[in-house]
NUNU-542507 format. One record per atom (N, C-alpha, C, O): residue number from 1; residue in three letters; atom name; x, y, z. Coordinates in nm, 2 decimals. Atoms other than C-alpha are relative to their C-alpha. Layout:
% residues N
<rec nr="NUM" rest="ala" atom="CA" east="X" north="Y" up="Z"/>
...
% end
This chain:
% residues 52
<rec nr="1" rest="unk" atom="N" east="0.09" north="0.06" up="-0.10"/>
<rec nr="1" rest="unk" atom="CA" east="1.94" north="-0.14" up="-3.60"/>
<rec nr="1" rest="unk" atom="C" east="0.06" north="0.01" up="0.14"/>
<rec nr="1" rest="unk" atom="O" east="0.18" north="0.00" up="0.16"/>
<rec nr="2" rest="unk" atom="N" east="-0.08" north="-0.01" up="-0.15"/>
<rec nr="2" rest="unk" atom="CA" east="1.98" north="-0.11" up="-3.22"/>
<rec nr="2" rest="unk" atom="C" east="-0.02" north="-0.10" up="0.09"/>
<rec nr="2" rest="unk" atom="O" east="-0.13" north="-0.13" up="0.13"/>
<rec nr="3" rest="unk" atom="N" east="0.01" north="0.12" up="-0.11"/>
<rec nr="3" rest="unk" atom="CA" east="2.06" north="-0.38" up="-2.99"/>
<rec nr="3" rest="unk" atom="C" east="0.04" north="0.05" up="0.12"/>
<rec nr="3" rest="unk" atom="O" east="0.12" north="0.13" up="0.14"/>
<rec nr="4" rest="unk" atom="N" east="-0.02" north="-0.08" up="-0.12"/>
<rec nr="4" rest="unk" atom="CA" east="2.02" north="-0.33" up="-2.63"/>
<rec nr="4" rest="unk" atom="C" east="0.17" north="-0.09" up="0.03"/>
<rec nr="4" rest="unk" atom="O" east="0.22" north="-0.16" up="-0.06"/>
<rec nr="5" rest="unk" atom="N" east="-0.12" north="0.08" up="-0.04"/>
<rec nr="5" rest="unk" atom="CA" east="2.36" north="-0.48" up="-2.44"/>
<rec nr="5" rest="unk" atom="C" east="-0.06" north="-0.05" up="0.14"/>
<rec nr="5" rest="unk" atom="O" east="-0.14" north="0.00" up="0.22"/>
<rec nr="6" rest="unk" atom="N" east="0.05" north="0.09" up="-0.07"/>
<rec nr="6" rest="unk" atom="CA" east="2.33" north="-0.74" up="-2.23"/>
<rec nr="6" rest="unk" atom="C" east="-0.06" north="0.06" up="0.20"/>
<rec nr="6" rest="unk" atom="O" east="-0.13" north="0.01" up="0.29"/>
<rec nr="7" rest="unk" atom="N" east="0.01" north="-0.01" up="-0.13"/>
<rec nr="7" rest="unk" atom="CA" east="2.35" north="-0.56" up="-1.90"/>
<rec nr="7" rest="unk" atom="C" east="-0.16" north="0.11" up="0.01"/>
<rec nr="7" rest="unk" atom="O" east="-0.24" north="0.11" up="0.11"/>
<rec nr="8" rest="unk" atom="N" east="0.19" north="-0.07" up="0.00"/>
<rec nr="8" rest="unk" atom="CA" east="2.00" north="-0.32" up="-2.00"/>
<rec nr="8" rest="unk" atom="C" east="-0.08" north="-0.09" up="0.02"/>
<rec nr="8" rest="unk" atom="O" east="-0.17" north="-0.09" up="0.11"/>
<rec nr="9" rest="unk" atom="N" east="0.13" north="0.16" up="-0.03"/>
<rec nr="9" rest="unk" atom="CA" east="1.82" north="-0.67" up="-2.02"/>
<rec nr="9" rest="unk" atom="C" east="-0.01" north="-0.02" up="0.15"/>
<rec nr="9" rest="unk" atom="O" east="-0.11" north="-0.04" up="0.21"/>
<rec nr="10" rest="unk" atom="N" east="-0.01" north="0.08" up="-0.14"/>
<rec nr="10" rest="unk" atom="CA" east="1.95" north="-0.75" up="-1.67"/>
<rec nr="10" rest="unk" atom="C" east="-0.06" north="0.13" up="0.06"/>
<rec nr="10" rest="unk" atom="O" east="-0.17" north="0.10" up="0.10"/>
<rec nr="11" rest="unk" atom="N" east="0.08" north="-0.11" up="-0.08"/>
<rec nr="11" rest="unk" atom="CA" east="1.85" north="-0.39" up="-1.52"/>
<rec nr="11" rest="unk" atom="C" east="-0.13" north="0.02" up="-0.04"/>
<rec nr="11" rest="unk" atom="O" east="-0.20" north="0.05" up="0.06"/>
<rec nr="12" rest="unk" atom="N" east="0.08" north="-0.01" up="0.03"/>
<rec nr="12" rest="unk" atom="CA" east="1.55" north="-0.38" up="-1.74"/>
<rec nr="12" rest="unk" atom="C" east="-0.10" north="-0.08" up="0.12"/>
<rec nr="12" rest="unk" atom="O" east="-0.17" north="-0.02" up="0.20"/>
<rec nr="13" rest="unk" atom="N" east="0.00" north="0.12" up="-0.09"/>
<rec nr="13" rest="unk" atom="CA" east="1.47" north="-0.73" up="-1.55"/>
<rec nr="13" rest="unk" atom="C" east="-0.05" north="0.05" up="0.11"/>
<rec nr="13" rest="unk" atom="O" east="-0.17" north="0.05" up="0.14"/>
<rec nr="14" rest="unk" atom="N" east="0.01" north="-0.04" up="-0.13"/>
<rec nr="14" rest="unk" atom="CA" east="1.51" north="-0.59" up="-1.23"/>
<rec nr="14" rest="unk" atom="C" east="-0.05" north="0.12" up="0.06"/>
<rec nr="14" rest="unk" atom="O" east="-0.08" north="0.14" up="0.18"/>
<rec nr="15" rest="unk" atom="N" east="0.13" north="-0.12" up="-0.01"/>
<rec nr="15" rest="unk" atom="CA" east="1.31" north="-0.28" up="-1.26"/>
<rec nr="15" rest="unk" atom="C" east="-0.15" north="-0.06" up="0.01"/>
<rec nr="15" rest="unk" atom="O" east="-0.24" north="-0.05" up="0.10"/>
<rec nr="16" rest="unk" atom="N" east="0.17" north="0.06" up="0.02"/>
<rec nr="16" rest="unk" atom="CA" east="1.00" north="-0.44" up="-1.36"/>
<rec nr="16" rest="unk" atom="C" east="-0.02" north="-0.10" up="0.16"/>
<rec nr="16" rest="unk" atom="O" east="-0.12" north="-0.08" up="0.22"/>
<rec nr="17" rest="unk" atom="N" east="-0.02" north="0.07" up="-0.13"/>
<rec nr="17" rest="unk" atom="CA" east="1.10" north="-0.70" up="-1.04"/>
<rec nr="17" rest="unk" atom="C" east="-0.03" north="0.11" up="0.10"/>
<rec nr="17" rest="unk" atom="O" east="-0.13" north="0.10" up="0.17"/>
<rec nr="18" rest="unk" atom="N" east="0.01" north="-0.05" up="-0.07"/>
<rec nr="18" rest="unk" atom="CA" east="1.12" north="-0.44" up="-0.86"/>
<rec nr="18" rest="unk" atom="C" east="-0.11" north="0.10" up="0.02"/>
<rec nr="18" rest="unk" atom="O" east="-0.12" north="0.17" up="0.12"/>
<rec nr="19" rest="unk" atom="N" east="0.13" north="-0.11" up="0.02"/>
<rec nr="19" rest="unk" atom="CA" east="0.82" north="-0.23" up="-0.95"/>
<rec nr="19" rest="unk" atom="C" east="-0.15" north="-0.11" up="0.03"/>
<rec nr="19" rest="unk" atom="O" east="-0.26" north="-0.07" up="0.08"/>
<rec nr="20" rest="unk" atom="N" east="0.12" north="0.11" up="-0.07"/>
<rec nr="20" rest="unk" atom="CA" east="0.59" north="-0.55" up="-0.88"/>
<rec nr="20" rest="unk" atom="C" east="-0.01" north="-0.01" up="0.16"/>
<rec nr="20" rest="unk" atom="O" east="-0.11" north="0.00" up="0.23"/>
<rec nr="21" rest="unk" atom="N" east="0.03" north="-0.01" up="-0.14"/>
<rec nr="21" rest="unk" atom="CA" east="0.70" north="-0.58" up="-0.55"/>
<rec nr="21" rest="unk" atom="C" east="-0.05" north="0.12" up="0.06"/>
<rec nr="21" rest="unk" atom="O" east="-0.15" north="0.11" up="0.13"/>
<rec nr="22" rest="unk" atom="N" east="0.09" north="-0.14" up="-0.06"/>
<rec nr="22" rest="unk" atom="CA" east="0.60" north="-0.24" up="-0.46"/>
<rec nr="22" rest="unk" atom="C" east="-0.13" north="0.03" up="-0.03"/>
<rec nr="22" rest="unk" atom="O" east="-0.20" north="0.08" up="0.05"/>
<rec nr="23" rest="unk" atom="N" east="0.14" north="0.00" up="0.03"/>
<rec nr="23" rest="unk" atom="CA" east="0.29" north="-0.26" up="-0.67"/>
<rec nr="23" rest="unk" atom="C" east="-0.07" north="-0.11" up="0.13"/>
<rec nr="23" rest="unk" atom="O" east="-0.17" north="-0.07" up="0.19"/>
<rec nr="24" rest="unk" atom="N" east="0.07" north="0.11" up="-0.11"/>
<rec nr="24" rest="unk" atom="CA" east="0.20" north="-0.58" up="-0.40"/>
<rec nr="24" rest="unk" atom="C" east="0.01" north="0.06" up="0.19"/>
<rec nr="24" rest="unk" atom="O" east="-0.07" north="0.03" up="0.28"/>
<rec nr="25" rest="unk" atom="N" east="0.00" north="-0.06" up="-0.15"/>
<rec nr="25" rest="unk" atom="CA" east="0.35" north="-0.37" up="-0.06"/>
<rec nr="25" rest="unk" atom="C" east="-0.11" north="0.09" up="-0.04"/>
<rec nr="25" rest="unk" atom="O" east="-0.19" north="0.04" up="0.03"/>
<rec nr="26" rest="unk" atom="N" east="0.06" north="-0.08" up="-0.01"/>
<rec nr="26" rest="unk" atom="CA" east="0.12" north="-0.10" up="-0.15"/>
<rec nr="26" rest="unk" atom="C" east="-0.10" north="-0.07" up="-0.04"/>
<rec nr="26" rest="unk" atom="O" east="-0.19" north="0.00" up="0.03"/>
<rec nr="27" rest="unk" atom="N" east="0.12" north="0.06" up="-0.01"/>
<rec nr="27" rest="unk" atom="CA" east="-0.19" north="-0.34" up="-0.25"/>
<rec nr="27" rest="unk" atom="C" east="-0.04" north="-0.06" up="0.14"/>
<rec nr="27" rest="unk" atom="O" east="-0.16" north="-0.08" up="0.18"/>
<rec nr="28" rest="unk" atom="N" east="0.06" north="0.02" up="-0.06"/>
<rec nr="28" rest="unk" atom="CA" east="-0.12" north="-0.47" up="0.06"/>
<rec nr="28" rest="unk" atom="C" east="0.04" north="0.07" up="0.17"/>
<rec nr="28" rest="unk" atom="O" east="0.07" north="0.02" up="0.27"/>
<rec nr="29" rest="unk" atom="N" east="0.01" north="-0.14" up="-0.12"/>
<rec nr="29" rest="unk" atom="CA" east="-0.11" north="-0.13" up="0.31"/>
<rec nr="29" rest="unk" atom="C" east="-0.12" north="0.04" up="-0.05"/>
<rec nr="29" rest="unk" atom="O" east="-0.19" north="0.10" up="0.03"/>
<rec nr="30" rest="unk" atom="N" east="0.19" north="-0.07" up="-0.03"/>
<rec nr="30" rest="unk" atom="CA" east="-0.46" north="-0.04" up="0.15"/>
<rec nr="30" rest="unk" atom="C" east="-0.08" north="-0.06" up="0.04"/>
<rec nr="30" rest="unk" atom="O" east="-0.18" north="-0.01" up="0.08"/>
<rec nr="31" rest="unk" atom="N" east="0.10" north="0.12" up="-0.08"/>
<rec nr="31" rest="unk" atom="CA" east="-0.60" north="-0.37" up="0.28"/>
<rec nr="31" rest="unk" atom="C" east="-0.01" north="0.06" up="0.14"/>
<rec nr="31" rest="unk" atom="O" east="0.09" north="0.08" up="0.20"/>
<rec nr="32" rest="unk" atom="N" east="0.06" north="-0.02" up="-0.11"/>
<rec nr="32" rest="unk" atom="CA" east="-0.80" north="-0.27" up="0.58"/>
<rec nr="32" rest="unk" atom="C" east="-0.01" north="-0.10" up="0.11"/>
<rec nr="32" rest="unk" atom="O" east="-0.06" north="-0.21" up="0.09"/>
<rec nr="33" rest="unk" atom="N" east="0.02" north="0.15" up="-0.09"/>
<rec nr="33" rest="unk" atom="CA" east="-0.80" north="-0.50" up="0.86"/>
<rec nr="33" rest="unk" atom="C" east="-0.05" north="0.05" up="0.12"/>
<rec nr="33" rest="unk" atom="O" east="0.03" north="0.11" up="0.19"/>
<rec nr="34" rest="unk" atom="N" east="0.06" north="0.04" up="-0.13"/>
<rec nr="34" rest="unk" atom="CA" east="-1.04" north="-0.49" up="1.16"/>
<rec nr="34" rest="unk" atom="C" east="0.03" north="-0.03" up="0.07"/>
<rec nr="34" rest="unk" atom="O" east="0.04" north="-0.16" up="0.07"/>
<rec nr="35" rest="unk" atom="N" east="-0.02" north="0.06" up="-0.20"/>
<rec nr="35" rest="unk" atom="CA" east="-0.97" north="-0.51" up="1.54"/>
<rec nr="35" rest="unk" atom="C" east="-0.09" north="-0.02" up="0.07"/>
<rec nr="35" rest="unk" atom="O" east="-0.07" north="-0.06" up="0.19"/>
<rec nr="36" rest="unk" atom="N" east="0.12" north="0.02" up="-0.09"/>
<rec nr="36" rest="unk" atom="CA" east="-1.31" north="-0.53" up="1.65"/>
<rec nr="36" rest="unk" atom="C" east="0.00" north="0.13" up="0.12"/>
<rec nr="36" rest="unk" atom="O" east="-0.08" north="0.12" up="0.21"/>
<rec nr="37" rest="unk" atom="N" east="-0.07" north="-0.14" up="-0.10"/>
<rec nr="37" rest="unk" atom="CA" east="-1.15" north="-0.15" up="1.86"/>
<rec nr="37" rest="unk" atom="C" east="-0.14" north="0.04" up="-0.02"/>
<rec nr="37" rest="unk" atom="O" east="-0.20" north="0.05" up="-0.12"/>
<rec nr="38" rest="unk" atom="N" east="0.15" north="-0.16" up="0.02"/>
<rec nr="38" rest="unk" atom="CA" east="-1.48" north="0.07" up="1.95"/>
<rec nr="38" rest="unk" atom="C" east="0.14" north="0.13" up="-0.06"/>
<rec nr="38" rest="unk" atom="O" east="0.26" north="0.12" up="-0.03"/>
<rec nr="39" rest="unk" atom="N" east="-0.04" north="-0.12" up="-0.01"/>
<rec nr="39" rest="unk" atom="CA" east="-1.36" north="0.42" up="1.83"/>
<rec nr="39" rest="unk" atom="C" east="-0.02" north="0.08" up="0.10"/>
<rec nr="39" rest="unk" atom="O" east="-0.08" north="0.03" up="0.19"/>
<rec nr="40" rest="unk" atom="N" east="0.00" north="-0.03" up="-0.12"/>
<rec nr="40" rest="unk" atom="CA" east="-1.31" north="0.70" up="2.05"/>
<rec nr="40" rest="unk" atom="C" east="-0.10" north="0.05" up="-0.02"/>
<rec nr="40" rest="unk" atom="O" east="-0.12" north="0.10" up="0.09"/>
<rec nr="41" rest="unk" atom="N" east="0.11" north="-0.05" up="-0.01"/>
<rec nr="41" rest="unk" atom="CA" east="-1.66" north="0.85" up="1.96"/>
<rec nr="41" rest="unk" atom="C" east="-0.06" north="-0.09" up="0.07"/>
<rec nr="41" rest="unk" atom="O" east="-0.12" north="-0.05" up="0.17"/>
<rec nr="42" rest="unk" atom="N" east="0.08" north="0.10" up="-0.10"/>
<rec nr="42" rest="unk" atom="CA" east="-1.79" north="0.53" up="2.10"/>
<rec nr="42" rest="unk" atom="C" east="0.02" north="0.01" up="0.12"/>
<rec nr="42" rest="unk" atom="O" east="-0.07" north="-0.01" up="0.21"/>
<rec nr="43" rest="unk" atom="N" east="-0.08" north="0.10" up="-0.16"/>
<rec nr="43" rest="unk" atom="CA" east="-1.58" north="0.47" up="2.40"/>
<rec nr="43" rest="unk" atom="C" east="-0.10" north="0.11" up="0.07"/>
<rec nr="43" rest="unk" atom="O" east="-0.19" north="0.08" up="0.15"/>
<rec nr="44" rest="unk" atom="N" east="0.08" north="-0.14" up="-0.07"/>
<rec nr="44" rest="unk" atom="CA" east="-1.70" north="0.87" up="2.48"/>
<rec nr="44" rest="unk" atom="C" east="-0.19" north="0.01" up="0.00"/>
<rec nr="44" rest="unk" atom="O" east="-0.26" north="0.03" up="0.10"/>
<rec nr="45" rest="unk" atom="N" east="0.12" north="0.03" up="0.03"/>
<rec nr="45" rest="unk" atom="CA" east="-2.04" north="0.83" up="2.37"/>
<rec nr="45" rest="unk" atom="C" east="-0.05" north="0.13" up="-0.07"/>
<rec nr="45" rest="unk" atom="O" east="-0.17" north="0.18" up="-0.06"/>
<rec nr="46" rest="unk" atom="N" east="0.02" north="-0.13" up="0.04"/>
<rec nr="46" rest="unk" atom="CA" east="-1.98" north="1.15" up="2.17"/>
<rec nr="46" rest="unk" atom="C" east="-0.05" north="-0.01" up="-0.13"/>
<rec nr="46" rest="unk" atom="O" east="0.00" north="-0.08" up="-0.23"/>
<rec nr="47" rest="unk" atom="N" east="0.07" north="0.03" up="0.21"/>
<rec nr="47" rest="unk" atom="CA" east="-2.22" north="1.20" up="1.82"/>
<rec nr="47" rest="unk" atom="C" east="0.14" north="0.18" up="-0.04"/>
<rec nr="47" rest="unk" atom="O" east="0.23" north="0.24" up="0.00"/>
<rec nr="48" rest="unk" atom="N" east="-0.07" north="-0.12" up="0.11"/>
<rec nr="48" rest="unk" atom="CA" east="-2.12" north="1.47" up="1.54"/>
<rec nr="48" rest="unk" atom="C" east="-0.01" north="0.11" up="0.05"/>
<rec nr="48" rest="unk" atom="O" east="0.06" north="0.17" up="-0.03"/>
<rec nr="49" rest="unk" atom="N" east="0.02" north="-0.13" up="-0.04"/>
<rec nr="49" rest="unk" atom="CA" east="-2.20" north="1.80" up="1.71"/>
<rec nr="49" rest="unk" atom="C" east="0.13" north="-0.05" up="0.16"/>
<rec nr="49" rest="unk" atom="O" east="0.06" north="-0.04" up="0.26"/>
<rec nr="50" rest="unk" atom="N" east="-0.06" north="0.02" up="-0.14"/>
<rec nr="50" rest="unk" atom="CA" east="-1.91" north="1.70" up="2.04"/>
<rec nr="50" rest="unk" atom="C" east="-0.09" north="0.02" up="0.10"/>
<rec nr="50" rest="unk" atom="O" east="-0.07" north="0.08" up="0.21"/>
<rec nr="51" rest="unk" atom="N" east="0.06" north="-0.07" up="-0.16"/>
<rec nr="51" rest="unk" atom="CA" east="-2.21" north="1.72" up="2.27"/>
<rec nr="51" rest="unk" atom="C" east="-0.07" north="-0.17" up="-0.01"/>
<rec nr="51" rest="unk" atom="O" east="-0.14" north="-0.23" up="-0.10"/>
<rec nr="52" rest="unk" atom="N" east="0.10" north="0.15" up="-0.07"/>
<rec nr="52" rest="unk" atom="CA" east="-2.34" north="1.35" up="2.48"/>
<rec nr="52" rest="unk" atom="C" east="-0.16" north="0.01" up="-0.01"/>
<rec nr="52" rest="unk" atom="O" east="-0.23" north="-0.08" up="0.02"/>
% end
């Protein structure tokens, strides 16, 4: 039968630790956040063909 040794538990530990935090920085860089900014199509008053 195979037993892990004590120091796999502790790295085990700290992988999964450390794989949540990154799961939560990257849940929250896809969060979108609003400035109320016109874009620069706005600002210009340019549509989809570049012509006013």
């Amino acid at each position: 039968m195979f037993t892990p040794a004590p120091g796999l538990k502790v790295s085990l530990a700290g992988a999964e630790q450390k794989l949540a935090q990154l799961d939560a920085e990257q849940t929250q860089r896809a969060t979108v956040t609003n400035l109320e900014m016109p874009t620069f199509r706005q600002i210009t008053g340019r549509d989809s063909d570049g012509l006013a």
